[in-house]
N, C-alpha and C positions, 0 to 999 in steps of 0.2 A: 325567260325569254332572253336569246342572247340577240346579241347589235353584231353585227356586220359593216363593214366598210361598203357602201355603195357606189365609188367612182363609176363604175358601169351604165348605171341606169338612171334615167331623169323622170319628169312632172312636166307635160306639154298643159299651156294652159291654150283653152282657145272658147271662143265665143260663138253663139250662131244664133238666126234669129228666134228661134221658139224650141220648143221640146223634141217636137216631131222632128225635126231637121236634127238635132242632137241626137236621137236616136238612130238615125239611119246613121250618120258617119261614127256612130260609137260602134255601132254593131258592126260595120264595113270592117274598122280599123279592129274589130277585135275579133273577127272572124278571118282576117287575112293576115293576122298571127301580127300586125303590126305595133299593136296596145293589148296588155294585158285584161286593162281593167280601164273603161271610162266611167265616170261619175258624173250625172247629169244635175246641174244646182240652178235651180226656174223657180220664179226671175229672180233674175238680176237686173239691175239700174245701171245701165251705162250712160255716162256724159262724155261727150269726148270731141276733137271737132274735127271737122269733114266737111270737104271743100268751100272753105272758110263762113261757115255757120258750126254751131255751137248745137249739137243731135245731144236730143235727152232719154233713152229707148229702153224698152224693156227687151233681155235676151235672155237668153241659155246660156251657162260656164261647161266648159268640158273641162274636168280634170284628169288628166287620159296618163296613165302611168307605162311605161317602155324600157327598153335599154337605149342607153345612149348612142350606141351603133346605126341604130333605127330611125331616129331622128327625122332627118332629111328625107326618108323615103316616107316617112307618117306624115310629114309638112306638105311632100308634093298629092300626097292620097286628100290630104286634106281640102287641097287646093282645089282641087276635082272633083270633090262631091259637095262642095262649100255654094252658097249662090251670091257671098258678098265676093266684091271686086276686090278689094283686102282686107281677107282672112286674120285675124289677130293669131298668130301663132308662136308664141314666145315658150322657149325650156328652159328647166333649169334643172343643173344636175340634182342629184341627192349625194348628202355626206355617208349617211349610212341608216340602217333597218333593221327592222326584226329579220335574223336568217333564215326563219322560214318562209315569211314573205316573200323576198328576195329569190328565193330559191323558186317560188311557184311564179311568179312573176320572169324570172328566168326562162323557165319551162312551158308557160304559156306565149312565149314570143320564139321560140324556137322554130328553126326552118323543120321540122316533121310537119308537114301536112302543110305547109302556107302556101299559098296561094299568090298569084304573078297579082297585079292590079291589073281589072279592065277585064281578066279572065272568071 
């Protein structure tokens, strides 16, 4: 396995409230060529606090893989098929990968075939 430099491409983490709701925006985002790959991780235990009470809940993690480019148009997709008021969508780049990974994760986010949002 050889390692690659990844500056390109990042790790959106994001939250929502059950499986089904993670599935619809995984498949959205990775049919309209935005995320490669999402990974659905249920449940999870969030504590966190929201408008000043102290929420103890059980969710769904997205761990939605991209290129970096992509970002901000996978955050506003998100924001749109999401039903919380704020969406937890935090990225973070990647240093580097296996470069075959890389390369498919490339090629699965690529404008062939992607699709507008909304269309």
């Amino acid at each position: 396995m050889t390692v690659a430099r990844a500056n390109g491409f990042a790790v959106v983490i994001a939250t929502c409230a059950n499986e089904e709701q993670g599935a619809g925006i995984g498949r959205t985002l990775v049919e309209e060529r935005l995320a490669a790959c999402v990974n659905l991780v249920a449940p999870v235990r969030s504590i966190y606090r929201w408008r000043d009470a102290i929420e103890d809940e059980r969710e769904t993690l997205m761990l939605i893989k991209t290129r970096a480019a992509l970002v901000r148009r996978l955050e506003r997709r998100i924001k749109e098929l999401h039903t919380y008021e704020v969406p937890e969508v935090v990225a973070m780049k990647l240093d580097s990968g296996s470069t075959p990974y890389l390369t498919w994760l490339l090629e699965s986010t690529g404008s062939r075939g992607r699709k507008r949002a909304g269309k």
